[in-house]
ROBASE-73652 format. One record per residue (C-alpha): residue number from 1; x, y, z; residue in one letter. Coordinates in nm, 4 decimals. Layout:
# ROBASE-73652
+-----+----------+----------+----------+------+
|  nr |        x |        y |        z | rest |
+-----+----------+----------+----------+------+
| NUM |        X |        Y |        Z |    a |
...
+-----+----------+----------+----------+------+
//
This chain:
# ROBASE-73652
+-----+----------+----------+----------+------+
|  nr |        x |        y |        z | rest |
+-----+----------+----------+----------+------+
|   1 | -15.1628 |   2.8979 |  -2.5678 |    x |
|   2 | -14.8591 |   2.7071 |  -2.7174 |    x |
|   3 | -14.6949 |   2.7448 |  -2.3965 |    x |
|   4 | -14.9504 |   2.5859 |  -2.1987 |    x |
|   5 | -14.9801 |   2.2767 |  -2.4657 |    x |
|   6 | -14.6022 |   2.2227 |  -2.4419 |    x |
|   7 | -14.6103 |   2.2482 |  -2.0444 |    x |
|   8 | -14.9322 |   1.9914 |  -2.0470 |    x |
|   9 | -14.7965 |   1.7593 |  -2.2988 |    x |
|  10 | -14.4756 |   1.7666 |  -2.0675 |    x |
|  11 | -14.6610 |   1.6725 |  -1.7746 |    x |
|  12 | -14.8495 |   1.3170 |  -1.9762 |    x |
|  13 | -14.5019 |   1.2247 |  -2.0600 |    x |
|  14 | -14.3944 |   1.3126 |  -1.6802 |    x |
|  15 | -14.7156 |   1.0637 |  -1.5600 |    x |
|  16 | -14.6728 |   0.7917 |  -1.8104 |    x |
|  17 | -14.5659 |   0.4784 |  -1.6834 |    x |
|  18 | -14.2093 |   0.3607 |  -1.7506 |    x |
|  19 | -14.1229 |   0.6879 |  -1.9057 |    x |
|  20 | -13.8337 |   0.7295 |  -1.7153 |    x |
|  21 | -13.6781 |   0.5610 |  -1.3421 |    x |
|  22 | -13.9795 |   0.4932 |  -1.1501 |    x |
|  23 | -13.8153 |   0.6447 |  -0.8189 |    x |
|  24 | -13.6792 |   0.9519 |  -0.9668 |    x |
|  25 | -14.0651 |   0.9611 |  -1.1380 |    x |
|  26 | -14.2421 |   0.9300 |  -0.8398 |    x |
|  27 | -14.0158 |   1.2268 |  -0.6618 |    x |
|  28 | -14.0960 |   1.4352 |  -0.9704 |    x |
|  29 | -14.4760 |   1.4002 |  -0.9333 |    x |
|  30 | -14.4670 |   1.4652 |  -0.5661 |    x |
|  31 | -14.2582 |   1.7752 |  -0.5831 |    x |
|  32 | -14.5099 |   1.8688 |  -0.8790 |    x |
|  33 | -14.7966 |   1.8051 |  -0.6808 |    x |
|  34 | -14.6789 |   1.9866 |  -0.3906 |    x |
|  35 | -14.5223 |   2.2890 |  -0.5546 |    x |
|  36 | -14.6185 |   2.3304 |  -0.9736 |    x |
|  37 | -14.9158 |   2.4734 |  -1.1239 |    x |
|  38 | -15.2227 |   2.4080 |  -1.0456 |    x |
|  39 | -15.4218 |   2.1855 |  -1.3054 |    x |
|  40 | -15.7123 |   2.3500 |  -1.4192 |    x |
|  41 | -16.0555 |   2.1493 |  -1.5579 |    x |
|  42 | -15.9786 |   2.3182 |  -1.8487 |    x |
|  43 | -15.6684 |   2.1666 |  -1.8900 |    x |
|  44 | -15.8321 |   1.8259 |  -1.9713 |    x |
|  45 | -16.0271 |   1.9641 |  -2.2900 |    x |
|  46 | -15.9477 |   1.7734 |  -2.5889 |    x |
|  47 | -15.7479 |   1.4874 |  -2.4192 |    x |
|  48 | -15.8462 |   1.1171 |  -2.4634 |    x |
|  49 | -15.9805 |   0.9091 |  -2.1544 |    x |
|  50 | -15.6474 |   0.7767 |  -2.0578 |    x |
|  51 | -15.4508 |   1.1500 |  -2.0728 |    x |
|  52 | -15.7599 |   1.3031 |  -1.9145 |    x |
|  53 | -15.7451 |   1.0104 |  -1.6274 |    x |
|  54 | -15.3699 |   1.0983 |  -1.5715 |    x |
|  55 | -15.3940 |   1.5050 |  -1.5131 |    x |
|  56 | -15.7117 |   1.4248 |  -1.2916 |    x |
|  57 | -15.5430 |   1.2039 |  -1.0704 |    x |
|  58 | -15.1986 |   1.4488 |  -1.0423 |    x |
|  59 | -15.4642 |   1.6844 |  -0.9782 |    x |
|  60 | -15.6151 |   1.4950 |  -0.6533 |    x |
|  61 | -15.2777 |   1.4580 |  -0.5306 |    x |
|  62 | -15.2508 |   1.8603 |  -0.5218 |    x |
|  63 | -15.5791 |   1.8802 |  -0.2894 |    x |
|  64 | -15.4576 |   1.6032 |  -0.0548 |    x |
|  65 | -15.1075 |   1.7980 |  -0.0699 |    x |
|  66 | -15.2951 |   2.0970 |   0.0165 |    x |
|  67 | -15.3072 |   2.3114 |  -0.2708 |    x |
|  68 | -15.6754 |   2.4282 |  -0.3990 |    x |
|  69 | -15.8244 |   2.2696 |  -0.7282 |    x |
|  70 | -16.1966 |   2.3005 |  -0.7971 |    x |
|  71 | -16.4377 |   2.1248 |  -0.5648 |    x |
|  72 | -16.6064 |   1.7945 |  -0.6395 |    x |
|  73 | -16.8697 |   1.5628 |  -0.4708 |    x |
|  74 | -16.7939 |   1.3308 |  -0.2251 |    x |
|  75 | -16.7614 |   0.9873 |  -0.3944 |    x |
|  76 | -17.0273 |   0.7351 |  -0.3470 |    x |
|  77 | -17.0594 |   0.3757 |  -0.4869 |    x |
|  78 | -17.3227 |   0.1075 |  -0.3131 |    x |
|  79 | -17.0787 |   0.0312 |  -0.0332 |    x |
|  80 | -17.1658 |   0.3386 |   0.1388 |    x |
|  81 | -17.3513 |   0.5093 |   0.3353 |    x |
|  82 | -17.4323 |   0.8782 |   0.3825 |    x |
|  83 | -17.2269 |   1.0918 |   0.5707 |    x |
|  84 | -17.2463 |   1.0864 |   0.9032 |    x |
|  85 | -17.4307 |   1.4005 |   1.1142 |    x |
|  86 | -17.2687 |   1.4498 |   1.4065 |    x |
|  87 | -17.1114 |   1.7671 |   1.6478 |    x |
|  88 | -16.8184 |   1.9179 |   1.5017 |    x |
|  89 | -16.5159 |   2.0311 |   1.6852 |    x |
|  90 | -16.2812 |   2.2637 |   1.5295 |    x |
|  91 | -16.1098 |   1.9929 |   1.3543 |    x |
|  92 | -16.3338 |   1.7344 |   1.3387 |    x |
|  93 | -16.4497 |   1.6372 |   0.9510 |    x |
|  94 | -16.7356 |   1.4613 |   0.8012 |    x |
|  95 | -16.7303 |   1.0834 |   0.7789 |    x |
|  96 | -16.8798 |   0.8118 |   0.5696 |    x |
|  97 | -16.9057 |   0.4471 |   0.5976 |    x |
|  98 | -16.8115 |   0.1967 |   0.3865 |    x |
|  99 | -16.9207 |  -0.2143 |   0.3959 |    x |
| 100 | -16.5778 |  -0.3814 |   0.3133 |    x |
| 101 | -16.6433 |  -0.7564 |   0.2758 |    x |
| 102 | -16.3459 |  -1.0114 |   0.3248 |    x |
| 103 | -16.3067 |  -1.3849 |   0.3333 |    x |
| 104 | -16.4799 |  -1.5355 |   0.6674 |    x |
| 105 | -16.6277 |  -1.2196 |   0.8057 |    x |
| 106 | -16.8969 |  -1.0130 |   0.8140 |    x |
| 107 | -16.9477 |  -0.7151 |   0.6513 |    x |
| 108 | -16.6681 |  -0.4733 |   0.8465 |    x |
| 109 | -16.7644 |  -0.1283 |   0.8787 |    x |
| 110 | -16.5318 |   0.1476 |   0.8181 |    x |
| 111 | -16.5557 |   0.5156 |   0.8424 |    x |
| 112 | -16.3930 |   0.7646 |   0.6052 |    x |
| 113 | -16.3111 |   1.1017 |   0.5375 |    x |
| 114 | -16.6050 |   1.2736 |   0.2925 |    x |
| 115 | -16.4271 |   1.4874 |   0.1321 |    x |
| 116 | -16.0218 |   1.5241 |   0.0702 |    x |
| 117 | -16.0146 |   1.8873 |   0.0610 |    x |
| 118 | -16.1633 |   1.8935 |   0.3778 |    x |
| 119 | -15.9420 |   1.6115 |   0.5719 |    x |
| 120 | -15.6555 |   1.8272 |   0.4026 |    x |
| 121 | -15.7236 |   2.1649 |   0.5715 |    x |
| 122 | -15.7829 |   1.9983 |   0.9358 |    x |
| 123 | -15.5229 |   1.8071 |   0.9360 |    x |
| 124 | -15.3012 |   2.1011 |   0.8524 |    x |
| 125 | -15.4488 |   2.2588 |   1.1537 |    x |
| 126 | -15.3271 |   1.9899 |   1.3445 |    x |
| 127 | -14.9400 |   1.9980 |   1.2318 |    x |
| 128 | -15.0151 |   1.7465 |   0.9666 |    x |
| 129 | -14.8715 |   1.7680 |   0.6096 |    x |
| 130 | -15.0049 |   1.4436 |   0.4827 |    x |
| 131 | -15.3856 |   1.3527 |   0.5277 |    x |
| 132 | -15.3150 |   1.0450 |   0.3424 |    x |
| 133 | -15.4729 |   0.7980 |   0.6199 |    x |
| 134 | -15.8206 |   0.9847 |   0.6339 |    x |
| 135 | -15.8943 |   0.7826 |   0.3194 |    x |
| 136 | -15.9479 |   0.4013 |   0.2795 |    x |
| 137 | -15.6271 |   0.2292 |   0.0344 |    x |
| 138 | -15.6826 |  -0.0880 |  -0.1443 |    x |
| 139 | -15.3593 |  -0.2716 |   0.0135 |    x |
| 140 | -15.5001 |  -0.2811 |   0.3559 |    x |
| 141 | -15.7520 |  -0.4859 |   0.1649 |    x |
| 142 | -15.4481 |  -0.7240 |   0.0634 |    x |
| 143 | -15.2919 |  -0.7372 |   0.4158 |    x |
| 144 | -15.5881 |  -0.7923 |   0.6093 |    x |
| 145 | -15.6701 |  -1.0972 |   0.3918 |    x |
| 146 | -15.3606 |  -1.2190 |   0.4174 |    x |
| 147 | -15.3515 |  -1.2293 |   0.8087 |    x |
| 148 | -15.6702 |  -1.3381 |   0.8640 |    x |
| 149 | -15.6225 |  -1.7307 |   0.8251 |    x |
| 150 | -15.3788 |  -1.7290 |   1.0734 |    x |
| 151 | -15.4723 |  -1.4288 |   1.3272 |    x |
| 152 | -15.7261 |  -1.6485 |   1.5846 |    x |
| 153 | -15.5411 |  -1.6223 |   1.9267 |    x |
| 154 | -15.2593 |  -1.4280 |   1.8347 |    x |
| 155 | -15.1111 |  -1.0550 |   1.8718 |    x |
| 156 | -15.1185 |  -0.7538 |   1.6137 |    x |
| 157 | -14.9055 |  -0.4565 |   1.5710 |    x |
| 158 | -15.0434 |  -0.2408 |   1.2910 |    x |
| 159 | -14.8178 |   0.0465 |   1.2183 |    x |
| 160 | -14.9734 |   0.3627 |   0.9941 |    x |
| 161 | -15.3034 |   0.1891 |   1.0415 |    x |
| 162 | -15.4810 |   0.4865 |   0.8470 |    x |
| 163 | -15.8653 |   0.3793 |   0.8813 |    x |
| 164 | -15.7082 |   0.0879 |   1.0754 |    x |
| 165 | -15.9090 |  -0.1703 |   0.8706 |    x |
| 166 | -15.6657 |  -0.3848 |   0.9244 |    x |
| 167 | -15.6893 |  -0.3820 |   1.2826 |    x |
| 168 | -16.0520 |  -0.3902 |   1.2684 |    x |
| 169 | -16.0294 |  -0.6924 |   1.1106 |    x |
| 170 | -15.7644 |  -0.8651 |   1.2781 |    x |
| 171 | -15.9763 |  -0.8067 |   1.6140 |    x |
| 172 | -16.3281 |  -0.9430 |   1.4724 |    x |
| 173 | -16.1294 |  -1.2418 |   1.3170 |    x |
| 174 | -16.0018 |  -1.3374 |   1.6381 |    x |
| 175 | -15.6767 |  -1.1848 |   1.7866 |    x |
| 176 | -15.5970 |  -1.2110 |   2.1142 |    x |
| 177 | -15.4355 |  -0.8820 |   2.1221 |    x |
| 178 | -15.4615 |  -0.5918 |   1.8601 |    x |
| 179 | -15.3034 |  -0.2302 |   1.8646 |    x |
| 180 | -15.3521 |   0.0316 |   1.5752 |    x |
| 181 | -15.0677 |   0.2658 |   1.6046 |    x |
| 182 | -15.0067 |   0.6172 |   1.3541 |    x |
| 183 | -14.8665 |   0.9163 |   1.4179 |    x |
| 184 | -15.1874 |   1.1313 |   1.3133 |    x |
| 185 | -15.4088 |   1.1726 |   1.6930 |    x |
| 186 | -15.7214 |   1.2426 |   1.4086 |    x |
| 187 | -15.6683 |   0.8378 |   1.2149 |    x |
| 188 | -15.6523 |   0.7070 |   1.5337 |    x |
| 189 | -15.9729 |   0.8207 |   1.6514 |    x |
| 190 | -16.1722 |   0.7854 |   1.3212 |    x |
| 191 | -16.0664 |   0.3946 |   1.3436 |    x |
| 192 | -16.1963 |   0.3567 |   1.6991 |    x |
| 193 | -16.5352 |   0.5019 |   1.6006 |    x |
| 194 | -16.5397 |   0.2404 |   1.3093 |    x |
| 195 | -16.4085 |  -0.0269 |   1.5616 |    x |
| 196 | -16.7186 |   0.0383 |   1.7752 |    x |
| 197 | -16.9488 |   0.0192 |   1.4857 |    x |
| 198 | -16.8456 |  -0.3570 |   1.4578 |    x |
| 199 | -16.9231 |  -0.3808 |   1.8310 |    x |
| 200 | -16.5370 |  -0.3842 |   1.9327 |    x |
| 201 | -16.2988 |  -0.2007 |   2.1047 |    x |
| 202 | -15.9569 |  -0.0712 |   1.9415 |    x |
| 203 | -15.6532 |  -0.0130 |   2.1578 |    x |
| 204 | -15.4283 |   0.2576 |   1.9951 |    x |
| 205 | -15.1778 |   0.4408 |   2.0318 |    x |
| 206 | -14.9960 |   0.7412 |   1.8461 |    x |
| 207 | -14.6473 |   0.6107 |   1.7087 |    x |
| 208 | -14.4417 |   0.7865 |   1.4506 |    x |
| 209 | -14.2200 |   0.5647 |   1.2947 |    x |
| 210 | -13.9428 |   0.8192 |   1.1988 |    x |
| 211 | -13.8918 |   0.8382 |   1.5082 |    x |
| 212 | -13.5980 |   0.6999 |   1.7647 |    x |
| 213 | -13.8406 |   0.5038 |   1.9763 |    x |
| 214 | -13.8583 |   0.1280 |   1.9848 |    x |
| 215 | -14.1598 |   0.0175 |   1.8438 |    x |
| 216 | -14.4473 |  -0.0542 |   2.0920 |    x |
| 217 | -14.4866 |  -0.3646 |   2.2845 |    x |
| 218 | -14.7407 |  -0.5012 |   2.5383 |    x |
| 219 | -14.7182 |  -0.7490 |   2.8173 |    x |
| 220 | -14.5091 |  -0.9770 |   2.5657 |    x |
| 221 | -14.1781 |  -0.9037 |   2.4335 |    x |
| 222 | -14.3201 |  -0.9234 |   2.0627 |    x |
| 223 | -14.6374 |  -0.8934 |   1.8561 |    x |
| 224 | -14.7009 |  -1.1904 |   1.6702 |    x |
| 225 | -14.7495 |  -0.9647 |   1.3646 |    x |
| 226 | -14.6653 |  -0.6103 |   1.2575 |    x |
| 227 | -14.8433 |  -0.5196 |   0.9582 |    x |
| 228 | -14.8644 |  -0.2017 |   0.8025 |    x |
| 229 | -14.9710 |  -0.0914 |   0.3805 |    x |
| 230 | -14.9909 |   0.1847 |   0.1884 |    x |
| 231 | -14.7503 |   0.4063 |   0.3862 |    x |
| 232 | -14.4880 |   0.4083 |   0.1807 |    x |
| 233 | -14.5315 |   0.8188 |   0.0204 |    x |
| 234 | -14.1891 |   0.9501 |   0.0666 |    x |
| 235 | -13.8152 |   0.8160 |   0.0765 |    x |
| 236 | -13.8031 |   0.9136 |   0.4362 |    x |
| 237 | -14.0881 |   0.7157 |   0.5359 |    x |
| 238 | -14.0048 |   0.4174 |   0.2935 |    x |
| 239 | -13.6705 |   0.3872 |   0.4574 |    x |
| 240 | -13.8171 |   0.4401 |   0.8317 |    x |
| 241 | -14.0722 |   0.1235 |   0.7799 |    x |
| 242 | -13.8017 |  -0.0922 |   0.6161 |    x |
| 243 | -13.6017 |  -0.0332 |   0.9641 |    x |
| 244 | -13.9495 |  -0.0964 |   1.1749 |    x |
| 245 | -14.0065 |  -0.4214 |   0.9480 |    x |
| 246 | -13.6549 |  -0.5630 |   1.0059 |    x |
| 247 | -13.6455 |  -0.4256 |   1.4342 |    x |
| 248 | -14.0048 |  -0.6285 |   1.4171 |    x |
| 249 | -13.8597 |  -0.9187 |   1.2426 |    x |
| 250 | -13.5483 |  -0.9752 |   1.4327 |    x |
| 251 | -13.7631 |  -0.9499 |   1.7660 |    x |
| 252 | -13.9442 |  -1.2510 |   1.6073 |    x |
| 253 | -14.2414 |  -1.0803 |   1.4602 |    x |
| 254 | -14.3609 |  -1.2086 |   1.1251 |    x |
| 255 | -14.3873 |  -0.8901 |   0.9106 |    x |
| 256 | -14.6533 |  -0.8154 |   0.6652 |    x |
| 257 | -14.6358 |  -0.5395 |   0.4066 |    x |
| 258 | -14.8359 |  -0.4195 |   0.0657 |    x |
| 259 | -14.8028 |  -0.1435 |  -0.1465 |    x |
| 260 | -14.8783 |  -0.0371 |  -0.4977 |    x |
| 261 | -14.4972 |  -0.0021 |  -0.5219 |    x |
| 262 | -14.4529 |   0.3749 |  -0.4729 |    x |
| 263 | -14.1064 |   0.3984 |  -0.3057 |    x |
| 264 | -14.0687 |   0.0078 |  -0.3299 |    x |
| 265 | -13.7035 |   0.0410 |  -0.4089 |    x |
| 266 | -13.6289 |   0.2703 |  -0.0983 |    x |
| 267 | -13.8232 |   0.0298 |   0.1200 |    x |
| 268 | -13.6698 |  -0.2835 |   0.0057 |    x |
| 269 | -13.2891 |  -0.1551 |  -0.0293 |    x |
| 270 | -13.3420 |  -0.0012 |   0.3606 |    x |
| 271 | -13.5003 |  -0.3425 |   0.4471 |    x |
| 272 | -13.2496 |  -0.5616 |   0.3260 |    x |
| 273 | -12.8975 |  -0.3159 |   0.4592 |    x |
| 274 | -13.1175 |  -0.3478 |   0.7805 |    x |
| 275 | -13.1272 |  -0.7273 |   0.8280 |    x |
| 276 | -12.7342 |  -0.7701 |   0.7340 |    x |
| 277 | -12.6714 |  -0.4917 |   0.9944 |    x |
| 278 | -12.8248 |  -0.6954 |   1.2714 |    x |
| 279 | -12.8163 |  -1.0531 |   1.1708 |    x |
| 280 | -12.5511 |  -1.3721 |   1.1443 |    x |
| 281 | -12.5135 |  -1.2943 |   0.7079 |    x |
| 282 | -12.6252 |  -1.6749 |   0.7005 |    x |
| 283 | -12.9160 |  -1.6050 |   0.8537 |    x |
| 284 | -13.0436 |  -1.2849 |   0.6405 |    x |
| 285 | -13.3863 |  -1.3874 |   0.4988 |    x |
| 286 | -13.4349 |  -1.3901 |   0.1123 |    x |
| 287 | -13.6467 |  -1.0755 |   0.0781 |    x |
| 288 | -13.8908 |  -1.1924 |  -0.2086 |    x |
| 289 | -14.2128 |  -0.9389 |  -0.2397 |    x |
| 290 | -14.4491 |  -1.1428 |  -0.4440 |    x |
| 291 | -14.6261 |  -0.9050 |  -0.7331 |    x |
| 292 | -14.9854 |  -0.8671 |  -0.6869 |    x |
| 293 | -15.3096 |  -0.6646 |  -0.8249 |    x |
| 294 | -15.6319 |  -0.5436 |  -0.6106 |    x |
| 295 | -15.9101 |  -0.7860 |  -0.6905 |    x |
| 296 | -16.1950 |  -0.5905 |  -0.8510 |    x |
| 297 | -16.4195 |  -0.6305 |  -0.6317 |    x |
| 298 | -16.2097 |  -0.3699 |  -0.3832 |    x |
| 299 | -16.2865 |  -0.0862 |  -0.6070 |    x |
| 300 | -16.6537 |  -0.1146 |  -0.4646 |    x |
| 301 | -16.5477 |   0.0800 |  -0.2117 |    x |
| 302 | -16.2308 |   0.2323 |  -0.2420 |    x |
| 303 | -16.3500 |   0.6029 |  -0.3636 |    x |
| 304 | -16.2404 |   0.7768 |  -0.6994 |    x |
| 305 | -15.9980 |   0.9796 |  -0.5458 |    x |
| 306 | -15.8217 |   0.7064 |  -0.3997 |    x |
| 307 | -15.8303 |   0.5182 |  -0.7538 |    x |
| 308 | -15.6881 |   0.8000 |  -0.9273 |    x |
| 309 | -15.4276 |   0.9464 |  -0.6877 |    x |
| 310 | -15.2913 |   0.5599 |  -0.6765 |    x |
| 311 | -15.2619 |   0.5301 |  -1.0574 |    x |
| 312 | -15.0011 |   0.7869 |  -1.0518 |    x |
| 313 | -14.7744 |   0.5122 |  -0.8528 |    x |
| 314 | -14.9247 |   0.1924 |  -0.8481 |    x |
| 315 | -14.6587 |   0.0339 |  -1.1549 |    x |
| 316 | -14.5215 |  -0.2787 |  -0.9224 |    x |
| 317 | -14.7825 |  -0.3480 |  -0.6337 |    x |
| 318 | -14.6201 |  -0.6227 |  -0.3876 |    x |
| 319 | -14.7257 |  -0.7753 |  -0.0901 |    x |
| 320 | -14.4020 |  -0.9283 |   0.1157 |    x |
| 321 | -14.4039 |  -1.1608 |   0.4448 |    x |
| 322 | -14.1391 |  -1.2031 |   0.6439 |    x |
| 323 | -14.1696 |  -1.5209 |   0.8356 |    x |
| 324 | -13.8803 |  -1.5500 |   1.1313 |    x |
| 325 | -13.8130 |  -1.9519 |   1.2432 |    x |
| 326 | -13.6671 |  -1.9579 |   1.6094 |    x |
| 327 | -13.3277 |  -1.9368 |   1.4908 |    x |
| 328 | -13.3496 |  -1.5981 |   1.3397 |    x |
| 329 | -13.4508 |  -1.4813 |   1.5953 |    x |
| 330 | -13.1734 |  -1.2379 |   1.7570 |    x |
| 331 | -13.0739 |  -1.2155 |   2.1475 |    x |
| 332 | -13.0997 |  -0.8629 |   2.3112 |    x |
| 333 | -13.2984 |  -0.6888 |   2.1161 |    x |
| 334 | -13.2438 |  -0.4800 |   1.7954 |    x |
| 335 | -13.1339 |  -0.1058 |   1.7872 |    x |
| 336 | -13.2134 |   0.1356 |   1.5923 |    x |
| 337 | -12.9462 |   0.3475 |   1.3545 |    x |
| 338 | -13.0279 |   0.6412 |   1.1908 |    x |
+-----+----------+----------+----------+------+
//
């Protein structure tokens, strides 16, 4: 019994905020998550609200990383609506909707996964390690509103698009042009079911981002915008976006990017080596993410699994735009270096 204290009292000093570097933190909670001991109900006996809170969410992080913890009811709040009935292929997973308002729109409509546990096992099926996108994340929230006073008439690239409410939203607001990319086959089609329950159609397309492909590109040489949130889970992927944002930028995109801060050091480092790489030094943008909290309201909807999971990480939640004038723009393209 002593032994189990000592290891639990280890792991509240492990999830406490500014306990220790916030990067080598966040790499100790996801190696935890993925690989430690599984956190038992039992373990929260006798633990204030706040301790309690903290082993919960570390252990919703182990179901979405796959490991088993006890089952629990899919969330529900007003802003949503039973799950939808409907055929089931082998991987297909129940879905439920949620009413997401934002400025100057109508209610959209967004489908989710029910249940974590469930999205978890599927995607594994699939090849998939990390069902994060099956679940709706507050920054898309911060993004979305962001781009929408200025989206009427002009092209979207949304990479990791998850639910792809950004997408959604960038399409009813007006955009000429919108394509939801992620590398997940399962995201992508979950967001075109939710784009036709707002009465549009989504173009998509599957796009991994650690990967040595240019990013995608229609009929003109640039989107507009390329947008992505809540992506940044691992250094790998961190690092992989910060080259995407600064190949978007220097093709003349304007870049838009939230996150509760999980690997924001990674992503920003990466971001800025990237731009001196492949830009006149004088020309280098002043990389300056503003800080920024979820408004209240957006935990209407975003479920308790989401909420908790988040807490683990969300310490310094940004939102950054990158805003190219015709001068920064470079000649001939921008290459990739791994």
């Amino acid at each position: 019994m002593l032994q189990v204290k000592q290891h639990r009292e280890a792991l509240l000093r492990l999830l406490e905020p500014g306990t220790t570097d916030e990067s080598l933190r966040a790499d100790m909670i996801m190696h935890h998550a993925a690989h430690g001991p599984r956190i038992q109900d039992s373990d929260m006996d006798g633990l204030d609200e706040d301790a309690a809170q903290r082993l919960r969410a570390l252990q919703i992080l182990q179901s979405t990383l796959g490991q088993t913890v006890g089952s629990s009811s899919p969330p529900t709040s007003p802003e949503m609506s039973p799950d939808i009935s409907s055929p089931r292929s082998d991987h297909a997973i129940a879905l439920h909707e949620l009413r997401i308002h934002l400025p100057r729109l109508p209610p959209i409509r967004l489908l989710e996964a029910a249940d974590s546990n469930e999205a978890t096992r599927s995607f594994q099926k699939q090849g998939e390690n990390d069902p994060f996108g099956s679940k709706a994340w507050p920054s898309a929230y911060l993004v979305a509103e962001r781009l929408l006073p200025e989206v009427c008439g002009r092209s979207v690239l949304e990479l990791g698009c998850g639910t792809g409410l950004v997408s959604i939203a960038a399409q009813v607001g007006g955009a000429k042009s919108v394509l939801a990319t992620d590398r997940a086959r399962q995201n992508l089609d979950c967001a075109q079911k939710s784009a036709k329950l707002n009465g549009i159609e989504l173009d998509v397309e599957v796009f991994d981002v650690t990967s040595d492909l240019p990013l995608p590109c229609k009929k003109f040489k640039a989107f507009d915008f390329v947008v992505f949130s809540d992506v940044l889970y691992w250094p790998a992927e961190a690092k992989a976006f910060a080259r995407r944002a600064a190949e978007a930028y220097c093709a003349g995109s304007t870049v838009i990017v939230a996150d509760p801060g999980r690997r924001r050091e990674d992503f920003l480092g990466t971001l800025q080596m990237e731009l001196e790489s492949h830009m006149d030094p004088e020309s280098v943008p002043r990389i300056l993410p503003q800080p920024t909290k979820f408004p209240d309201h957006v935990f209407d909807w975003v479920s308790k699994e989401v909420q908790t999971a988040s807490s683990l990480f969300c310490q310094e939640p940004f939102i950054l735009t990158l805003r190219p004038t015709t001068s920064d723009v470079m000649k001939g393209g921008f290459e990739i270096v791994d």
